[in-house]
C-alpha positions as CSV (number, residue, x, y, z in Angstrom):
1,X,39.6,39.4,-28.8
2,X,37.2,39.3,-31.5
3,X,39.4,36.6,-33.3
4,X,38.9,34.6,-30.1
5,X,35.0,34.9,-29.9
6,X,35.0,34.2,-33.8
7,X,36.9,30.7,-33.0
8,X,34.4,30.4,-30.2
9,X,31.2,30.1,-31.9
10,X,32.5,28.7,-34.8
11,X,33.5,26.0,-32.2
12,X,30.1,26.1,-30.6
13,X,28.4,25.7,-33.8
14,X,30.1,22.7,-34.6
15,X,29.5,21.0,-31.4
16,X,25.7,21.9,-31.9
17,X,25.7,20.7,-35.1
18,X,27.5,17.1,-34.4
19,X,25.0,16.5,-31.0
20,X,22.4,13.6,-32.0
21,X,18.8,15.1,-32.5
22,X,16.4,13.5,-30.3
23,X,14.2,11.1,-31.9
24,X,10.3,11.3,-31.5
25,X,8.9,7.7,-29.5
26,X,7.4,5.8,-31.9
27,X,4.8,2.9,-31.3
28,X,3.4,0.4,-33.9
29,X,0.2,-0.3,-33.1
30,X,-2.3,-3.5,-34.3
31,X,-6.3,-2.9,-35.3
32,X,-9.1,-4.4,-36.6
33,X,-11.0,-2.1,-39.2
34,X,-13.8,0.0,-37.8
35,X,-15.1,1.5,-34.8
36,X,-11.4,0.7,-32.4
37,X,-9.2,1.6,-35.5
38,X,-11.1,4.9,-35.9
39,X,-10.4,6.2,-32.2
40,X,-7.1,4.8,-32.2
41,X,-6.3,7.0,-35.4
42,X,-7.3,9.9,-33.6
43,X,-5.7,9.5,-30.6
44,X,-2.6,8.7,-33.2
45,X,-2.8,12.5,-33.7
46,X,-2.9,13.8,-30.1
47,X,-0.3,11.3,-29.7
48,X,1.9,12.8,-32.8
49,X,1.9,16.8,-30.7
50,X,3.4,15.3,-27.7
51,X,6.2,13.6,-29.0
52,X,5.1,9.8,-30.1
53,X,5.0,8.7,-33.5
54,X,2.4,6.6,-33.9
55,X,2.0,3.7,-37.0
56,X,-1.5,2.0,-37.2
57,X,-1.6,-1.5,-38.6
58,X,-4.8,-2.6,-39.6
59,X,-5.0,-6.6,-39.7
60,X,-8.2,-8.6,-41.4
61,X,-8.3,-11.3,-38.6
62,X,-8.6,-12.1,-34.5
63,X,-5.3,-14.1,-34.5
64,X,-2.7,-12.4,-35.9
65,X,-2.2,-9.5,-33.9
66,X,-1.6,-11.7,-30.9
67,X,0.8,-13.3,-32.4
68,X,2.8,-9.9,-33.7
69,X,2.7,-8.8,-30.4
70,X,4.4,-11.6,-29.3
71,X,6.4,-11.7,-31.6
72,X,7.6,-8.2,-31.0
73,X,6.6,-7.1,-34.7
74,X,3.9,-4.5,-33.2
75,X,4.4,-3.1,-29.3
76,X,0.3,-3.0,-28.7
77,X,-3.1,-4.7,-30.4
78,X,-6.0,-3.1,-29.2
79,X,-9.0,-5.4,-30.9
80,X,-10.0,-7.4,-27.8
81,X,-11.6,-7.8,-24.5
82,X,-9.6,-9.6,-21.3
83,X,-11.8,-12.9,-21.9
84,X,-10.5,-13.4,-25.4
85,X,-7.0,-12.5,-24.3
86,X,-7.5,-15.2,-21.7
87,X,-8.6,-17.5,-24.1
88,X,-6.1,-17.3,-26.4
89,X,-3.3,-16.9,-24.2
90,X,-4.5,-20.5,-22.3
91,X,-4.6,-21.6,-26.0
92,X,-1.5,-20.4,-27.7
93,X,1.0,-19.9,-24.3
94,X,1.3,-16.3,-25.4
95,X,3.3,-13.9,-23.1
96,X,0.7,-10.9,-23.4
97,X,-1.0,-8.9,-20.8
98,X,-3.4,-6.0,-20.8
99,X,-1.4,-2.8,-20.0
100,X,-4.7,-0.6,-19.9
101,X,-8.7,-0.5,-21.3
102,X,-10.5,0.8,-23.6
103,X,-14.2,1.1,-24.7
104,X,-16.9,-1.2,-24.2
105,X,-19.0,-2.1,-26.7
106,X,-22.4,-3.3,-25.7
107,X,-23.9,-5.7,-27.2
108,X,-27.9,-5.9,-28.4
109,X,-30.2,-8.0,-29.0
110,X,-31.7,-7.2,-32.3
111,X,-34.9,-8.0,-34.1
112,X,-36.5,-7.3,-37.9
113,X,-39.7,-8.3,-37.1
114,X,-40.7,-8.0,-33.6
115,X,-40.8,-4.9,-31.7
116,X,-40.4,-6.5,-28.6
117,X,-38.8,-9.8,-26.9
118,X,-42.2,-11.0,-25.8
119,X,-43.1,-11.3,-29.2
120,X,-40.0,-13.6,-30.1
121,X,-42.6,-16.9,-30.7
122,X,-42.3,-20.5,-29.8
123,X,-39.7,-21.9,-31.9
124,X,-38.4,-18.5,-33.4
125,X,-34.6,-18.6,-34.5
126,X,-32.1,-16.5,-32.3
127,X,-29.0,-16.0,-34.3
128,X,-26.0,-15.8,-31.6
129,X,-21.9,-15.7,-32.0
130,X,-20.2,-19.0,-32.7
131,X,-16.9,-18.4,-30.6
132,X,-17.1,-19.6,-27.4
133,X,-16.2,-16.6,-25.4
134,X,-19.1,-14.1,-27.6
135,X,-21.4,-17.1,-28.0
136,X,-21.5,-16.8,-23.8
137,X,-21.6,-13.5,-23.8
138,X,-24.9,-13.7,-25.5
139,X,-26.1,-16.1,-24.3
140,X,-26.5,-14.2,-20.7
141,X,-28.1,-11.2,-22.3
142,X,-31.1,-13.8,-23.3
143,X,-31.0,-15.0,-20.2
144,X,-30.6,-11.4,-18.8
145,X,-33.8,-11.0,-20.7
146,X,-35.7,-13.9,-19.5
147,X,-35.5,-16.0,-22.5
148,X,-33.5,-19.2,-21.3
149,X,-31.7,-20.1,-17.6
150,X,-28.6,-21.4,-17.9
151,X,-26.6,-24.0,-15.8
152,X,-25.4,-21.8,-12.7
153,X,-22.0,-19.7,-12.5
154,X,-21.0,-20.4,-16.2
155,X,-20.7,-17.0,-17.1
156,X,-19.4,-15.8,-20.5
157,X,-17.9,-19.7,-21.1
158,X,-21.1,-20.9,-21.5
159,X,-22.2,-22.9,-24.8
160,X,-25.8,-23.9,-26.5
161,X,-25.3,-26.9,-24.5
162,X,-25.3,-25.2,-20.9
163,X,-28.8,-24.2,-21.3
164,X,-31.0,-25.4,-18.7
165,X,-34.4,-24.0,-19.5
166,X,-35.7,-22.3,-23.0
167,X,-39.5,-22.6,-22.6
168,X,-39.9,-21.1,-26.2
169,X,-38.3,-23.8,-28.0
170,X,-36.1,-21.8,-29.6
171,X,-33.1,-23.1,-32.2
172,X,-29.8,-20.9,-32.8
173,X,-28.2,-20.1,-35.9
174,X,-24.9,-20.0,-34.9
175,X,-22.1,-17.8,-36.9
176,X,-19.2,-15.7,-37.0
177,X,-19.7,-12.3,-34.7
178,X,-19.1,-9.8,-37.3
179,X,-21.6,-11.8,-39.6
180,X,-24.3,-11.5,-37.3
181,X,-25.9,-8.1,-38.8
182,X,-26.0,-10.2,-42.3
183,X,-28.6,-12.9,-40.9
184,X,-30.6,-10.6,-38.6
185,X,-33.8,-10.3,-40.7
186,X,-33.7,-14.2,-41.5
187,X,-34.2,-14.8,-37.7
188,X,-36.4,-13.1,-35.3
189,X,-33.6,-12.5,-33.4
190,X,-30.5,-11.6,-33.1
191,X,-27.5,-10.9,-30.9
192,X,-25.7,-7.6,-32.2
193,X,-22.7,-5.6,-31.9
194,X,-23.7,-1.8,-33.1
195,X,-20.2,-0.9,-34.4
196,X,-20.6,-3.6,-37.3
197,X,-24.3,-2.3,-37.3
198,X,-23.4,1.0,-38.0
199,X,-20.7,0.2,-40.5
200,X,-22.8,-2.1,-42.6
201,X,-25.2,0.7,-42.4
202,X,-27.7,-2.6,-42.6
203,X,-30.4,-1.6,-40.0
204,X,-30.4,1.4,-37.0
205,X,-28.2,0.1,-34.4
206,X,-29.8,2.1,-31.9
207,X,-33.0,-0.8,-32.3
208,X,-32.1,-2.9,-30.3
209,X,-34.9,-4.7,-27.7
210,X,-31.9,-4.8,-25.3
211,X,-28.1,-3.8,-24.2
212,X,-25.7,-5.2,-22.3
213,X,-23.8,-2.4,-19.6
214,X,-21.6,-2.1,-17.9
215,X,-22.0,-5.0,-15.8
216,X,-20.5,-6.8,-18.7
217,X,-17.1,-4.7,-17.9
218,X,-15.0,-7.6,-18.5
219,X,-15.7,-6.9,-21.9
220,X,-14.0,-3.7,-22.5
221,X,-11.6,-3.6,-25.1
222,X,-7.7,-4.0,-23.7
223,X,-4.5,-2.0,-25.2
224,X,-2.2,-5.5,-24.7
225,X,1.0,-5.4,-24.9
226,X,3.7,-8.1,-24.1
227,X,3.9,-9.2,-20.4
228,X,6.7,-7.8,-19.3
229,X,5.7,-4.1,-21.0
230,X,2.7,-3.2,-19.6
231,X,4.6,-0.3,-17.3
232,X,6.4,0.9,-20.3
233,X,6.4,4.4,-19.9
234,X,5.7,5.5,-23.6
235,X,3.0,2.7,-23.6
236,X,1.1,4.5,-20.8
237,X,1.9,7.8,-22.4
238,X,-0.5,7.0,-25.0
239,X,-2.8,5.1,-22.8
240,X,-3.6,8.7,-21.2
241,X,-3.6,10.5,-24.3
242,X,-6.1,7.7,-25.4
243,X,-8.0,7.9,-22.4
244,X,-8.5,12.0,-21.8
245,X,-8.5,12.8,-25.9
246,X,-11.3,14.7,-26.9
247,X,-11.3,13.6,-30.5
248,X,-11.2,9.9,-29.3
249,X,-14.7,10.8,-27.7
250,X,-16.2,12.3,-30.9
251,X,-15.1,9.6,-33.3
252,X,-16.2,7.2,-31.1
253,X,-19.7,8.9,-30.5
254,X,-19.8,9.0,-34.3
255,X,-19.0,5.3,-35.0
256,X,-21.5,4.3,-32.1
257,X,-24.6,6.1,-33.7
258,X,-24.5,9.0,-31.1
259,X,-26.1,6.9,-28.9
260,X,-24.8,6.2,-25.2
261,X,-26.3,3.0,-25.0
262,X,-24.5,1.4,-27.1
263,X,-20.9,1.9,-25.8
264,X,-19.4,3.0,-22.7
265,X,-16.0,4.5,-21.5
266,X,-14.8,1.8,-19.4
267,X,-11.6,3.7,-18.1
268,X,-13.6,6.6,-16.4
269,X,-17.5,5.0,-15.7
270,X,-16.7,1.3,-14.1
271,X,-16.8,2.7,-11.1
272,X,-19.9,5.3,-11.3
273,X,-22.3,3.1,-12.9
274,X,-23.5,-0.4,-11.2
């Protein structure tokens, strides 16, 4: 008998030992540095306890995570908002699609030397994003503002050349987004996004004359994926994780200067705020 149960779990044992160990999901992920890198790394940790493996890839530029994603190098980039992706999608014929959002990052109008938009004077220089999708985007917070009208319905496509009223004369220095903090106190204003604010630690981000909301919702940043994954079931595993993880909240409170105004949590307040 006891020879028996000796053959038994020597039997057992092996069987155990031959059985294939289950692998943790993994999922490479595409950032820019800074404020959308920092929450995804700590998600990246909530992620890591439940059972997803999670590599962050940090990329210097706005194109080639598009094109890793569809190329199947990375399985999500999360550095954009659905307007870009549109963009460059109609651009490039990319299969991509947004499998779930993100934060919003408003963006400010920002100002070295007036403490007010009123005080912006005839002919002042407004500094303002050179792409066309940002460039639009600021251009309807000065019109939001009641700086200049522009041609009706354009939306975030519009250009310098779809205003229709500027009473003030103004003239635009146009440059890159991210350079925009550099050239603030050479203009009397300028549009701003307070997560390059706060990491060139040039000037208080939480300065600004005026903020987008979340009326500018569109501009939320998307976790895209490739078209045909967007239900992937690990991929919205980590959306959630993402979306309810308390140390996402505090490193993205951190990298947005404690300050509410400057960033919202589009998952949970598009549909509490108007």
């Amino acid at each position: 008998m006891l020879e028996h149960l000796t053959k038994f779990l020597l039997t057992s044992a092996v069987a155990l030992a031959v059985l294939p160990v289950h692998a943790a999901d993994k999922l490479r992920i595409g950032v820019v540095p800074g404020a959308y890198a920092d929450s995804i790394n700590a998600a990246a940790k909530d992620a890591k306890a439940q059972g997803i493996d999670v590599e962050v890839i940090e990329f210097t530029d706005w194109t080639t995570p598009n094109v890793a994603v569809d190329n199947g190098d990375i399985d999500i980039n999360y550095f954009q908002h659905q307007p870009f992706l549109k963009n460059a999608i109609e651009k490039n014929g990319y299969k991509l699609a947004s499998a779930g959002t993100g934060i919003l990052a408003n963006v400010g109008l920002y100002s070295l030397k007036h403490k007010s938009v009123d005080q912006v004077p005839q002919g002042g220089k407004v500094g303002i994003a050179n792409d066309p999708v940002n460039q639009g985007r600021g251009l309807l917070l000065l019109q939001k503002v009641g700086l200049i009208r522009l041609k009706p319905d354009v939306g975030y496509l519009g250009t310098l050349d779809d205003i229709v009223e500027n009473p003030k004369k103004l003239s635009f220095v146009e440059v890159e987004g991210p350079q925009l903090v550099r050239i603030t106190g050479d203009v009397d204003l300028a549009q701003g996004y307070p997560h390059f604010i706060v990491a060139a630690k040039a000037f208080d981000p939480s300065s600004g004359l005026a903020y987008s909301g979340i009326e500018d919702a569109q501009f939320a940043i998307q976790f895209v994926v490739k078209a045909d994954r967007t239900q992937d079931p690990i991929i919205q595993k980590f959306i959630g994780i993402y979306q309810q993880s308390q140390a996402v909240r505090d490193v993205s409170k951190t990298a947005f200067n404690d300050d509410e105004r400057l960033y919202t949590l589009a998952w949970q307040d598009a549909g509490s705020k108007e």
